[in-house]
LUMKE-822325 format. One record per atom (N, C-alpha, C): residue in three letters; chain; atom name; x, y, z. Coordinates in Angstrom, 1 decimal. Atoms other than C-alpha are relative to their C-alpha. Example, Ala and Ser with C-alpha at 12.3 -4.5 7.8 and 13.67 -1.06 7.14 Angstrom:
! residues 2
{drenti=Ala	doza=A	guba=N	east=0.9	north=-1.2	up=0.0}
{drenti=Ala	doza=A	guba=CA	east=12.3	north=-4.5	up=7.8}
{drenti=Ala	doza=A	guba=C	east=0.9	north=1.2	up=0.0}
{drenti=Ser	doza=A	guba=N	east=-0.9	north=-1.1	up=0.0}
{drenti=Ser	doza=A	guba=CA	east=13.7	north=-1.1	up=7.1}
{drenti=Ser	doza=A	guba=C	east=-0.8	north=1.1	up=0.8}
END
This chain:
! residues 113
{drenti=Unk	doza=A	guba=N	east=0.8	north=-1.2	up=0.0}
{drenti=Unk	doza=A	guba=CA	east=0.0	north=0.0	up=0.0}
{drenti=Unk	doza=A	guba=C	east=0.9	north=1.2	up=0.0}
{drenti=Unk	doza=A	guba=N	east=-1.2	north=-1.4	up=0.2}
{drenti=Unk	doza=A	guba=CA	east=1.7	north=3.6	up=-1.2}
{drenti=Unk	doza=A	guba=C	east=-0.9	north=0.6	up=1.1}
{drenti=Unk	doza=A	guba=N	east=0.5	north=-1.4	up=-1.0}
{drenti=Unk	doza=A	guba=CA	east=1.8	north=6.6	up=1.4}
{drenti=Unk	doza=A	guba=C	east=-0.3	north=1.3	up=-0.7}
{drenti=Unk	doza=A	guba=N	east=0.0	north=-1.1	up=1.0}
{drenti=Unk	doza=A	guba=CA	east=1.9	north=8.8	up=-1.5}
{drenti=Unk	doza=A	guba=C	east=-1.4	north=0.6	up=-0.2}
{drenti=Unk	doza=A	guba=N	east=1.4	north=-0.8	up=0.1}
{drenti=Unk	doza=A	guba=CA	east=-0.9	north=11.0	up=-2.1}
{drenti=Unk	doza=A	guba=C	east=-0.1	north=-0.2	up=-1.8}
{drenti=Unk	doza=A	guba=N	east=1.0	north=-0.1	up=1.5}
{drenti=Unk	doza=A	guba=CA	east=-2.9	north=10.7	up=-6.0}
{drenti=Unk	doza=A	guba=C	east=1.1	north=1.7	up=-0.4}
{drenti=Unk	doza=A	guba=N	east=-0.5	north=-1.3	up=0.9}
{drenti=Unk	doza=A	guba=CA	east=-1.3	north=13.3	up=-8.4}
{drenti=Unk	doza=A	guba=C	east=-1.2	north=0.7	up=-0.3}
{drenti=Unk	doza=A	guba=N	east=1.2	north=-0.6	up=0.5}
{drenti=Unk	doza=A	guba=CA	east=-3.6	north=16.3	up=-9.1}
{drenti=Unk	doza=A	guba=C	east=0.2	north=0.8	up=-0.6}
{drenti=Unk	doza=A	guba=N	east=-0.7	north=-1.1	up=0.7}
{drenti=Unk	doza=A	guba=CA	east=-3.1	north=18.1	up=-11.9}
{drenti=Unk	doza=A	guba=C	east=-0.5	north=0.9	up=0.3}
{drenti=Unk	doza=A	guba=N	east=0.7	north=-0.6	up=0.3}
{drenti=Unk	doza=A	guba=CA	east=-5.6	north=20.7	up=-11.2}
{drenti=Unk	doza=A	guba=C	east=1.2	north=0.9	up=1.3}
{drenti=Unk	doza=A	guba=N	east=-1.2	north=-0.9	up=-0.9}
{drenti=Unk	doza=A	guba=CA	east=-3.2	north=21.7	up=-7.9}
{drenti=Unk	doza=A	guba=C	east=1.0	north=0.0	up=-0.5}
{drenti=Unk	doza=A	guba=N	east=-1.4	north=-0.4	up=0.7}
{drenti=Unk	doza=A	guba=CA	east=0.3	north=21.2	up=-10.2}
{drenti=Unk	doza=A	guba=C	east=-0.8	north=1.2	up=-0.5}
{drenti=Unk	doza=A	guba=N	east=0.1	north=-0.9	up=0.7}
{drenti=Unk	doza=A	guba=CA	east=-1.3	north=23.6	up=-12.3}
{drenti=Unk	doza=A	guba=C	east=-0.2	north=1.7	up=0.8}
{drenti=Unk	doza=A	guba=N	east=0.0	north=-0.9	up=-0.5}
{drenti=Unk	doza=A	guba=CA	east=-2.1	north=25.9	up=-10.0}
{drenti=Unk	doza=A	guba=C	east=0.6	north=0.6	up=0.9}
{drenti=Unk	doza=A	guba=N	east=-1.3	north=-0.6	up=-0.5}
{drenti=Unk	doza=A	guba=CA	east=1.3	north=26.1	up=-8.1}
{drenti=Unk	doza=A	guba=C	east=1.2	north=0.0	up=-1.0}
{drenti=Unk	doza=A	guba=N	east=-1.5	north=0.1	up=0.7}
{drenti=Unk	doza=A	guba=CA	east=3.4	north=25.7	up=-11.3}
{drenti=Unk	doza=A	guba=C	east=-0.7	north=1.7	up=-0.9}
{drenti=Unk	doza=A	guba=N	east=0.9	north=-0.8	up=1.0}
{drenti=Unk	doza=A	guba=CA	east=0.7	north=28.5	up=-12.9}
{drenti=Unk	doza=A	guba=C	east=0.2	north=-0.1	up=-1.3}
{drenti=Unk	doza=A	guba=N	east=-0.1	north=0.6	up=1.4}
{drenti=Unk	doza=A	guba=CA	east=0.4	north=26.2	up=-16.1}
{drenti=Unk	doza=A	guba=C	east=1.1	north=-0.6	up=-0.5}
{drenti=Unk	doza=A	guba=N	east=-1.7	north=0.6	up=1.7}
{drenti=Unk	doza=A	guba=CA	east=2.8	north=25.0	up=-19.1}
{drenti=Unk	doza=A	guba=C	east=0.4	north=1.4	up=-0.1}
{drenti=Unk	doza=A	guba=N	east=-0.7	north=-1.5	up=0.8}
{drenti=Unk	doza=A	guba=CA	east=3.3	north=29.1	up=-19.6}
{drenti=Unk	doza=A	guba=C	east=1.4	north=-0.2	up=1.0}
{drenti=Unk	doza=A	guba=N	east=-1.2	north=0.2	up=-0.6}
{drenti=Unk	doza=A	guba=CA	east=5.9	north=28.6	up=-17.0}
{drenti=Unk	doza=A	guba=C	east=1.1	north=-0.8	up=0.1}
{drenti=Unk	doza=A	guba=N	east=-1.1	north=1.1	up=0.1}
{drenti=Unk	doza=A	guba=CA	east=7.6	north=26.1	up=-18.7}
{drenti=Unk	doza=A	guba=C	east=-0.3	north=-1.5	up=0.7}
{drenti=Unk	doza=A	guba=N	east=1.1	north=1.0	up=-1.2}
{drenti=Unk	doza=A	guba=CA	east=5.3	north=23.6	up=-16.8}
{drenti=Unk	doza=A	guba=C	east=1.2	north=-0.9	up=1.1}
{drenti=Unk	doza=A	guba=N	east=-0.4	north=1.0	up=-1.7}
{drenti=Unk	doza=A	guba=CA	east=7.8	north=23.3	up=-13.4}
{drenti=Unk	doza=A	guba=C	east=-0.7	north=1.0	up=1.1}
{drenti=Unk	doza=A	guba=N	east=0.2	north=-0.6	up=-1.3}
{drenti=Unk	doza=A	guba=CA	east=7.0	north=24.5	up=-10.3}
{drenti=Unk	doza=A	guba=C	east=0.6	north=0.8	up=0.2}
{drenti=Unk	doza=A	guba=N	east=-1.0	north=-1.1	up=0.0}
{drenti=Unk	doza=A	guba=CA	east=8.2	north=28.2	up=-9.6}
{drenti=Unk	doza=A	guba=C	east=0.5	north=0.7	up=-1.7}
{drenti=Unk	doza=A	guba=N	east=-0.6	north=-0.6	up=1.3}
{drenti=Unk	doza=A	guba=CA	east=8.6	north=28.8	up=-13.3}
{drenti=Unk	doza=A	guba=C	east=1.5	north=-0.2	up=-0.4}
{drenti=Unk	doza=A	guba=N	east=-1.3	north=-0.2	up=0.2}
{drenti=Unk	doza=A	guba=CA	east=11.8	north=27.2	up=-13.5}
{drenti=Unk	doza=A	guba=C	east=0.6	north=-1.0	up=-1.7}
{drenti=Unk	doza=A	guba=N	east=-0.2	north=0.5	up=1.1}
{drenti=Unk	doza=A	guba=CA	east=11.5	north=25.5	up=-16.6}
{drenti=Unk	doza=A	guba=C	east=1.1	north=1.0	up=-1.4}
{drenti=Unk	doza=A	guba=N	east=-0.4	north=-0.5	up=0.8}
{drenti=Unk	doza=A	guba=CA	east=13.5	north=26.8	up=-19.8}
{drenti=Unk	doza=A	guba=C	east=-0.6	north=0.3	up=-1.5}
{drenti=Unk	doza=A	guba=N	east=0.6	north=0.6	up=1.0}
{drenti=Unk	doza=A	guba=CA	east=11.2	north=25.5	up=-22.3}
{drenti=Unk	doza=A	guba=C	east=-1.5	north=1.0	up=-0.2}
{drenti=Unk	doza=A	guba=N	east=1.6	north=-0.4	up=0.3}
{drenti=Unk	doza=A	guba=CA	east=7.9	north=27.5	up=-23.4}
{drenti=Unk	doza=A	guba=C	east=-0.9	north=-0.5	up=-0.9}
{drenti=Unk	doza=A	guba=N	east=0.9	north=0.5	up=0.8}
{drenti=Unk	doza=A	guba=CA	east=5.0	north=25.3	up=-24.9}
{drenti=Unk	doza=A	guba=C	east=-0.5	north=1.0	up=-0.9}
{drenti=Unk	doza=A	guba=N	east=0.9	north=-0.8	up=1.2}
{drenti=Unk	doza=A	guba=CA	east=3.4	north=26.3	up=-28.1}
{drenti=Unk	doza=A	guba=C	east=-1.2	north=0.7	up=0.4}
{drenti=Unk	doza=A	guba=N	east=1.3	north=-0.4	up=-0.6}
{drenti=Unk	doza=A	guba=CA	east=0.1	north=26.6	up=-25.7}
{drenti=Unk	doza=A	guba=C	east=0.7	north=0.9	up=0.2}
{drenti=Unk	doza=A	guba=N	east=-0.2	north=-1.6	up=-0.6}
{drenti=Unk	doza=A	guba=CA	east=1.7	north=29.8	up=-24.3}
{drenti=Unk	doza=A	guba=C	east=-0.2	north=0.7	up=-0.9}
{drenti=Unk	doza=A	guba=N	east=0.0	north=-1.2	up=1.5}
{drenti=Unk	doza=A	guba=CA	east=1.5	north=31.7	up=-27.7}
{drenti=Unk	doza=A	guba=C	east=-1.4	north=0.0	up=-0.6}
{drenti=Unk	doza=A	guba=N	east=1.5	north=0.0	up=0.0}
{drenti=Unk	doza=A	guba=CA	east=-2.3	north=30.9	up=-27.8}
{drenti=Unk	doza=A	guba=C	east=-0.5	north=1.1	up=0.8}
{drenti=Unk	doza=A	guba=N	east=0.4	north=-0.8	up=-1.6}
{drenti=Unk	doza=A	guba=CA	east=-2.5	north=32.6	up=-24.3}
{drenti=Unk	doza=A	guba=C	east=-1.2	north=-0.8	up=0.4}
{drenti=Unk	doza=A	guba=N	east=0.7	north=0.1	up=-1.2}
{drenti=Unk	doza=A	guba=CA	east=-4.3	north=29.9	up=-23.1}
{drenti=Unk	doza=A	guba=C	east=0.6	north=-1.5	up=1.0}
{drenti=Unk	doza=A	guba=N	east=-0.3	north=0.6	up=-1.4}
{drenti=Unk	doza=A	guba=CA	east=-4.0	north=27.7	up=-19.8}
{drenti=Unk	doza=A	guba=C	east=-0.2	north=-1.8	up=-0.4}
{drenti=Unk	doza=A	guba=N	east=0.0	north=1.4	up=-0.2}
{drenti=Unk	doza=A	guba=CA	east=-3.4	north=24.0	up=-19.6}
{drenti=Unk	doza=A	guba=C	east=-1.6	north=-0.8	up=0.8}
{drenti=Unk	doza=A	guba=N	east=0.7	north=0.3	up=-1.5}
{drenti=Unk	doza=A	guba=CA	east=-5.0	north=24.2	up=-16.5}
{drenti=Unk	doza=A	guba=C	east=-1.9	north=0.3	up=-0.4}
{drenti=Unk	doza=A	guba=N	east=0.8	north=0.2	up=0.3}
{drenti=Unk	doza=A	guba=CA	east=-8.8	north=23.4	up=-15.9}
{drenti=Unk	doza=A	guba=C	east=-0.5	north=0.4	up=-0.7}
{drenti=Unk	doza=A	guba=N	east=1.3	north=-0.8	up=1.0}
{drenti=Unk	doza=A	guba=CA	east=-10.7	north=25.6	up=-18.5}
{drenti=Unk	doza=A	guba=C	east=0.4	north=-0.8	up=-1.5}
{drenti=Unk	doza=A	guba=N	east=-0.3	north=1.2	up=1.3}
{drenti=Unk	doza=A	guba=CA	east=-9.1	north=22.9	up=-21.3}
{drenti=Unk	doza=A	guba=C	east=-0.3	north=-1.0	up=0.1}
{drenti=Unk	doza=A	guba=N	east=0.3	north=1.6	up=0.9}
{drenti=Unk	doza=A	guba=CA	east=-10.4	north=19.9	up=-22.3}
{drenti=Unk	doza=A	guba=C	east=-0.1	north=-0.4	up=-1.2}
{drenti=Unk	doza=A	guba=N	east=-0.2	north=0.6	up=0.9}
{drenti=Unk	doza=A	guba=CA	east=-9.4	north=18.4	up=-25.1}
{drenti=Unk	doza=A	guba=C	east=-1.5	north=-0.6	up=-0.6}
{drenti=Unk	doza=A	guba=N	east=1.0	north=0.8	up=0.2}
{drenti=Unk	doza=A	guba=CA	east=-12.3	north=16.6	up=-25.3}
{drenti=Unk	doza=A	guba=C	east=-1.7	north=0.6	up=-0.5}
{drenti=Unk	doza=A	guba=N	east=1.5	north=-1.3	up=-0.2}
{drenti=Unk	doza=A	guba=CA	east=-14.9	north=19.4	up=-24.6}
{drenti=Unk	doza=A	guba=C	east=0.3	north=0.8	up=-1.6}
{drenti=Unk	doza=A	guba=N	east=-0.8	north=-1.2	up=0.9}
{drenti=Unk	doza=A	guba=CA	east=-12.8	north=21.9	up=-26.9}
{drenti=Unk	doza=A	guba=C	east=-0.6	north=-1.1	up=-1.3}
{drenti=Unk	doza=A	guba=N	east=0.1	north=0.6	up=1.6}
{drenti=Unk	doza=A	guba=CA	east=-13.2	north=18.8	up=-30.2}
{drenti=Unk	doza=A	guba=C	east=-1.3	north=-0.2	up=0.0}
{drenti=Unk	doza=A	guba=N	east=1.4	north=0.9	up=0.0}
{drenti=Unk	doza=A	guba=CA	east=-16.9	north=17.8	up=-29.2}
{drenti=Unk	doza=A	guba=C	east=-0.3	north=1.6	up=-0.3}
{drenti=Unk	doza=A	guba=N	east=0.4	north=-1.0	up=0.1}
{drenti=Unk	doza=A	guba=CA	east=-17.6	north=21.9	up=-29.1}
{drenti=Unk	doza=A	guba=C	east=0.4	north=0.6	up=-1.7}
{drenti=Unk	doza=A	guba=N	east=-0.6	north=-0.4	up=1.8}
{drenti=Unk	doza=A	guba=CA	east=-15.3	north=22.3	up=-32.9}
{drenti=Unk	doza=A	guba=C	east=-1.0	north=-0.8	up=-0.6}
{drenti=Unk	doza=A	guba=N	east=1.4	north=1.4	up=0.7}
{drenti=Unk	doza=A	guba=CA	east=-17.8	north=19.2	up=-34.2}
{drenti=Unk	doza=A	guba=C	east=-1.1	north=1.2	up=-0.1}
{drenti=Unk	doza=A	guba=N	east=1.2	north=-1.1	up=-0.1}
{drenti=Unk	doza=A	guba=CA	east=-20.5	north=21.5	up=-32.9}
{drenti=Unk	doza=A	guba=C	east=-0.6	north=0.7	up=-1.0}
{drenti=Unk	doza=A	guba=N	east=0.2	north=-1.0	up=1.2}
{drenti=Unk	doza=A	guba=CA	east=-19.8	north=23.9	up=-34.9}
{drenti=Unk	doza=A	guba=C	east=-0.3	north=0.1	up=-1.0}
{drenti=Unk	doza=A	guba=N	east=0.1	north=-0.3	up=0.9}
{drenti=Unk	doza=A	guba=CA	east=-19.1	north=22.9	up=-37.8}
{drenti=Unk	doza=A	guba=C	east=-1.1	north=-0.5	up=-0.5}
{drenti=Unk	doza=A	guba=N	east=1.1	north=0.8	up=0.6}
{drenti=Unk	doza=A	guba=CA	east=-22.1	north=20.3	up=-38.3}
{drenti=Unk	doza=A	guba=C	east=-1.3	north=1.6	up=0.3}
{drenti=Unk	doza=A	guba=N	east=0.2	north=-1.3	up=0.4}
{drenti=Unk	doza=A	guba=CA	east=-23.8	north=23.9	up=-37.4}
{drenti=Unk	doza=A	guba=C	east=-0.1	north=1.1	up=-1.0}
{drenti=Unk	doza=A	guba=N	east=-0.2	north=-0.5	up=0.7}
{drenti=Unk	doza=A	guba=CA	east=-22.1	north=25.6	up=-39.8}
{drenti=Unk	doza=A	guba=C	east=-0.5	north=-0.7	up=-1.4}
{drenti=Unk	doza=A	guba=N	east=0.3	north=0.9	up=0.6}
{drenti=Unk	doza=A	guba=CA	east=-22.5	north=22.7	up=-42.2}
{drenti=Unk	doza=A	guba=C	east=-1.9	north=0.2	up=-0.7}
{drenti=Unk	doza=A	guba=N	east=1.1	north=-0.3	up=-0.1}
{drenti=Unk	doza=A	guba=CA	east=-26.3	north=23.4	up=-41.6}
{drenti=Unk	doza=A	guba=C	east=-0.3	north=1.1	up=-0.4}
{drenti=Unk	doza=A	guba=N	east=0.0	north=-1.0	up=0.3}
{drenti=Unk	doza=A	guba=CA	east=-26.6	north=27.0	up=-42.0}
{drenti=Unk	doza=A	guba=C	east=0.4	north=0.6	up=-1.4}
{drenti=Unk	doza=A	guba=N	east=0.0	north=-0.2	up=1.3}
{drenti=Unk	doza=A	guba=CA	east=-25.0	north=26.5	up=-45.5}
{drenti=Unk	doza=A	guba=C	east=-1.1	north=-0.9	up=-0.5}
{drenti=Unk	doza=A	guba=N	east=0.6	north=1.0	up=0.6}
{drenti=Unk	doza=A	guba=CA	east=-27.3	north=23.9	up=-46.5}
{drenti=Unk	doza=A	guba=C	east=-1.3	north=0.7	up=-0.1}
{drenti=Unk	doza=A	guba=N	east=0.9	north=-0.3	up=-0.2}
{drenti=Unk	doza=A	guba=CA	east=-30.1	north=26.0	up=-45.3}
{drenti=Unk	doza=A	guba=C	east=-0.1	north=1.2	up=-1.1}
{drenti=Unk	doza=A	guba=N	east=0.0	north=-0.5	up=1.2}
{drenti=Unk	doza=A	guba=CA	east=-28.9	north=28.6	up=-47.1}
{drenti=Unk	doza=A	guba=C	east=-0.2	north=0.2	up=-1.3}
{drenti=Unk	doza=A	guba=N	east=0.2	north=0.6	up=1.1}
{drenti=Unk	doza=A	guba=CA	east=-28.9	north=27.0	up=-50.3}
{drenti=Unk	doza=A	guba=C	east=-1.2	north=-0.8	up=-0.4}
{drenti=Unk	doza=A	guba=N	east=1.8	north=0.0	up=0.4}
{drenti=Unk	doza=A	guba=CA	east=-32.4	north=26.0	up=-50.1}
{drenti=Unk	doza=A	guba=C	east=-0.6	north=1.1	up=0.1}
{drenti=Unk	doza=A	guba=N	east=0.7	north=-1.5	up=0.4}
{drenti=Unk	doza=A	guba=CA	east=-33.4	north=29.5	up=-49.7}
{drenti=Unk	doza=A	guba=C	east=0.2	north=0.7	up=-1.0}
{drenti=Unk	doza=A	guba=N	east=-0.5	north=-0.6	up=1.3}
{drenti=Unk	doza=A	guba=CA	east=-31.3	north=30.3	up=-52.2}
{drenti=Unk	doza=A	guba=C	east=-0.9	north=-0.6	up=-1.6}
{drenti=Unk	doza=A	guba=N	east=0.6	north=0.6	up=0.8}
{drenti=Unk	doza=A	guba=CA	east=-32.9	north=27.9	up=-54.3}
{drenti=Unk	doza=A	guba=C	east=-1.1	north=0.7	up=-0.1}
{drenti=Unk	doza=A	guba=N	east=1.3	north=-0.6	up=-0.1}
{drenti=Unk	doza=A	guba=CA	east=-36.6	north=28.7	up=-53.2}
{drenti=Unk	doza=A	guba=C	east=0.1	north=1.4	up=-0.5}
{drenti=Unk	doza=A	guba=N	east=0.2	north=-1.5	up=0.7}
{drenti=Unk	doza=A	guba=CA	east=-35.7	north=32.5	up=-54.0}
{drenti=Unk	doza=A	guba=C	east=-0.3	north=-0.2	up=-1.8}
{drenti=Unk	doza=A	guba=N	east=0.2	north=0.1	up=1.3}
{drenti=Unk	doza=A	guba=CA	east=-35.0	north=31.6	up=-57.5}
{drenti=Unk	doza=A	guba=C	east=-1.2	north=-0.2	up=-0.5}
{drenti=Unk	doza=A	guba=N	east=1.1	north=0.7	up=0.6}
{drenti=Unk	doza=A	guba=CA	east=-37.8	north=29.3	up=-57.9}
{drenti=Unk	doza=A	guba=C	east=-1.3	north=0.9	up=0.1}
{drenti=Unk	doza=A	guba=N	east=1.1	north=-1.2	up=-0.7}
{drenti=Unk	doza=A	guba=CA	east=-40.2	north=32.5	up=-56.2}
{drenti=Unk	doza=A	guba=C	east=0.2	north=0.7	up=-1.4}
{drenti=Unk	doza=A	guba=N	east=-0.8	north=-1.0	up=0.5}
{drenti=Unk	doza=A	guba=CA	east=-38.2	north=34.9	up=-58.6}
{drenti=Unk	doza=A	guba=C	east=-0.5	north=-0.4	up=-1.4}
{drenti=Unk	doza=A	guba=N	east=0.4	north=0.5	up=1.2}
{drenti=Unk	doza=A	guba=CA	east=-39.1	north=32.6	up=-61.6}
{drenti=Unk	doza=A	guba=C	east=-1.2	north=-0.4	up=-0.5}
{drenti=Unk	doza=A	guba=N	east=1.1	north=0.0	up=-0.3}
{drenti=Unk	doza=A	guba=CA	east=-42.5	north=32.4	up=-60.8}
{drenti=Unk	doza=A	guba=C	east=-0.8	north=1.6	up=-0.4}
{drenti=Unk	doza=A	guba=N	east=0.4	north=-1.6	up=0.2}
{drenti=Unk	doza=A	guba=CA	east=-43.2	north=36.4	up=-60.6}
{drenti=Unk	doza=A	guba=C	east=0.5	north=0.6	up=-1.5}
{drenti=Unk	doza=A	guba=N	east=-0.2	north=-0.2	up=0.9}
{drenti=Unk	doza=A	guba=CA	east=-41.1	north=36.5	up=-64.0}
{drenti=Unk	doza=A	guba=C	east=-1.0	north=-0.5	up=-0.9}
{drenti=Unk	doza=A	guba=N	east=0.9	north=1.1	up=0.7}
{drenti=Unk	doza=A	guba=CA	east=-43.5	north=34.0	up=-65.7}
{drenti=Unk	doza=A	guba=C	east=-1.6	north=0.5	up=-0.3}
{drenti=Unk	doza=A	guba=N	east=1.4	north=-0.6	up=0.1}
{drenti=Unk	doza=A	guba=CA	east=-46.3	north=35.8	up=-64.2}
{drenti=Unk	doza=A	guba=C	east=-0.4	north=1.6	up=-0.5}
{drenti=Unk	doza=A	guba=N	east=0.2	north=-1.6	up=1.0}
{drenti=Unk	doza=A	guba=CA	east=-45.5	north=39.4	up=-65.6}
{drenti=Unk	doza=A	guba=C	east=0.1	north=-0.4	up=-1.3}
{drenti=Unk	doza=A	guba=N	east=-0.3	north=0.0	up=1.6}
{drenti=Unk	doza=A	guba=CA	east=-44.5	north=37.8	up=-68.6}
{drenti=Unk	doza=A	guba=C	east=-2.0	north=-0.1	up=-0.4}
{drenti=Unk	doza=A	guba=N	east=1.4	north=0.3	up=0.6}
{drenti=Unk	doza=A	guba=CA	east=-48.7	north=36.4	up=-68.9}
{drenti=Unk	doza=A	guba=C	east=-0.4	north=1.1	up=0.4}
{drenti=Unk	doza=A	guba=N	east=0.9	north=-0.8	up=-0.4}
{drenti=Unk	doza=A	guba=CA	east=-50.1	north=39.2	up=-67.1}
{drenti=Unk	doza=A	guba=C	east=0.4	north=1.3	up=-1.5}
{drenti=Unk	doza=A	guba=N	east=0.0	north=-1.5	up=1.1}
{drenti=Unk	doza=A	guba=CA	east=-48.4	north=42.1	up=-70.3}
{drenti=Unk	doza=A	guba=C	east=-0.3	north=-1.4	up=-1.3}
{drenti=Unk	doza=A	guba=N	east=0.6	north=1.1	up=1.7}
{drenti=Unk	doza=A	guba=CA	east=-49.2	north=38.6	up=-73.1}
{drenti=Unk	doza=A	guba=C	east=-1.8	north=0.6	up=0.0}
{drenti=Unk	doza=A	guba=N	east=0.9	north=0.1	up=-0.1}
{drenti=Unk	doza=A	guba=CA	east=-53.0	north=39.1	up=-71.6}
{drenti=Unk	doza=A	guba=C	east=-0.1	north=1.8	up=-0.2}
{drenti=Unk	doza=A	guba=N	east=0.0	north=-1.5	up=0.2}
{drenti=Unk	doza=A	guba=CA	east=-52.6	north=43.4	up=-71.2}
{drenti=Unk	doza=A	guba=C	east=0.1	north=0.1	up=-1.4}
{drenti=Unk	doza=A	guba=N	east=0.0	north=0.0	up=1.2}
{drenti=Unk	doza=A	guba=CA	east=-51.8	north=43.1	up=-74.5}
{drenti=Unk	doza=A	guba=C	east=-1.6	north=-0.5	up=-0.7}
{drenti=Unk	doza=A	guba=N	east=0.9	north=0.5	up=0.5}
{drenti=Unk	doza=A	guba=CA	east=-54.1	north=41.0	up=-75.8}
{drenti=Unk	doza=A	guba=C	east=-1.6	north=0.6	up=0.1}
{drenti=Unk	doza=A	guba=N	east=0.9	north=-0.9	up=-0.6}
{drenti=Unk	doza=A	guba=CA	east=-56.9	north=43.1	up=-73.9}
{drenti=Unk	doza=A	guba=C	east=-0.2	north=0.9	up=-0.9}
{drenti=Unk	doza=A	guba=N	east=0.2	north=-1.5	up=1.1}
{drenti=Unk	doza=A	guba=CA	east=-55.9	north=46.2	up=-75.8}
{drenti=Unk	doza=A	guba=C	east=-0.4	north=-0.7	up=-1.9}
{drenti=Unk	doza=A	guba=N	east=0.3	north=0.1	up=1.5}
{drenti=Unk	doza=A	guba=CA	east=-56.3	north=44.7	up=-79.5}
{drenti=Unk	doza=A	guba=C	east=-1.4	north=-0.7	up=0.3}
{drenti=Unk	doza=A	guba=N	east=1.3	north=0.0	up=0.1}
{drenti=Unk	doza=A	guba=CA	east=-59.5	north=43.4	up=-78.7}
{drenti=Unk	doza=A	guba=C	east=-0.9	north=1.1	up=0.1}
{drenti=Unk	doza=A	guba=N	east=0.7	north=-1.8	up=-0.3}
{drenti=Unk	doza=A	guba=CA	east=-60.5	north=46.8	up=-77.3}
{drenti=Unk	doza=A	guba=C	east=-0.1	north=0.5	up=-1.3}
{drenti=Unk	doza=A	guba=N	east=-0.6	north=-0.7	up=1.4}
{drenti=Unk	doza=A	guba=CA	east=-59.0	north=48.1	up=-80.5}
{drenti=Unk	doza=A	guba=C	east=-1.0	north=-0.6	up=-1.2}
{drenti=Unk	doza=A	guba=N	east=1.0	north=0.4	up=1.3}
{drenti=Unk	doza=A	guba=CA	east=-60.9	north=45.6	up=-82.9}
{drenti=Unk	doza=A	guba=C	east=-1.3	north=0.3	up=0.5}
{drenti=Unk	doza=A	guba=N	east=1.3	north=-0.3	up=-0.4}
{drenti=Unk	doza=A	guba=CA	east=-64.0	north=46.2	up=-81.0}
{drenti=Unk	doza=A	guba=C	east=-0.8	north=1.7	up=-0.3}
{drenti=Unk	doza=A	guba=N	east=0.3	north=-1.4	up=-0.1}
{drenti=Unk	doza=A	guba=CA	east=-63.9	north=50.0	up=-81.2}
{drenti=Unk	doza=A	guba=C	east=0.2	north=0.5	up=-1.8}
{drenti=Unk	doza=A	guba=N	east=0.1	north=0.4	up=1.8}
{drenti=Unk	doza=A	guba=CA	east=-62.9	north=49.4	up=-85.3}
{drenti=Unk	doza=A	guba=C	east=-1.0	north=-0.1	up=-0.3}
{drenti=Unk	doza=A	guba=N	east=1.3	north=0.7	up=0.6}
{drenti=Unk	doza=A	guba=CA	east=-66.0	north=47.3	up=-85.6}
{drenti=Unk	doza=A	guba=C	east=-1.2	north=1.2	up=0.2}
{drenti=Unk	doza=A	guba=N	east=0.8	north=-1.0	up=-0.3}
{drenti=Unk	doza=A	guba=CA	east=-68.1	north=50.2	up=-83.7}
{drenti=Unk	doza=A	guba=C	east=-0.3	north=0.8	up=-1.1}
{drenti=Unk	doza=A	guba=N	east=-0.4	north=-0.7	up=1.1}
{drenti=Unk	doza=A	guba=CA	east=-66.7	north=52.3	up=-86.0}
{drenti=Unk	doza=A	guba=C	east=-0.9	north=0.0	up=-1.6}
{drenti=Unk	doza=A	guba=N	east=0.2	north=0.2	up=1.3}
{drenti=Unk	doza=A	guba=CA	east=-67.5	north=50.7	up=-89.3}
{drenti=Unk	doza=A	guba=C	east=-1.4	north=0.0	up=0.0}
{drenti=Unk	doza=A	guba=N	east=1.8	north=0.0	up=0.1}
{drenti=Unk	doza=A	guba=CA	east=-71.3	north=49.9	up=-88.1}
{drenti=Unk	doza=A	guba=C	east=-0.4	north=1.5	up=-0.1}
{drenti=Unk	doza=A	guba=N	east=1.0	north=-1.0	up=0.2}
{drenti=Unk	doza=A	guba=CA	east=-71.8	north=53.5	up=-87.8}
{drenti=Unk	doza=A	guba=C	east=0.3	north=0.8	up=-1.3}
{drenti=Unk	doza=A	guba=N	east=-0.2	north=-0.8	up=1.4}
{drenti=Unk	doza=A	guba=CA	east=-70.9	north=54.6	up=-91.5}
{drenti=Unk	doza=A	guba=C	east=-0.8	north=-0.5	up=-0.8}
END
């Protein structure tokens, strides 16, 4: 049976104050991890685990937001192509309107001579 007490990182870290110190105790290390040039802490507010499940997050998020996108984008067109279609019949019928007018007001015309 050990007398040794359980390692805790959560106390290393907070008497070495992180890896920025070269991760020894007292800052006596020589060495500065890459994490120091992030500016951020080893120590509790990192999890690996959290940090990759929260990047996932995102991107299937992001992932979504374009997809979403791209059906609105769609639907606009198909809206867009719709209101074209329908100005195009609504001036085929304005049209068509006026030369009936026109032959009707001809024919008026001719009956009364």
């Amino acid at each position: 049976m050990s007398t040794q007490p359980e390692f805790d990182i959560h106390a290393w870290c907070e008497a070495s104050q992180g890896l920025g110190n070269g991760g020894r105790v007292y800052g006596l290390g020589i060495c500065r991890p890459v994490l120091d040039k992030v500016g951020t802490s080893f120590c509790s507010s990192f999890d690996p685990l959290d940090e990759n499940a929260s990047l996932i997050t995102l991107q299937e998020e992001f992932r979504s937001a374009c997809d979403k996108i791209d059906d609105l984008k769609q639907e606009n067109n198909e809206l867009l192509q719709k209101m074209e279609d329908g100005r195009r019949e609504e001036e085929k019928k304005r049209i068509e309107f006026k030369e009936t007018i026109l032959r009707m007001l001809e024919e008026m015309n001719r009956s009364d001579d």
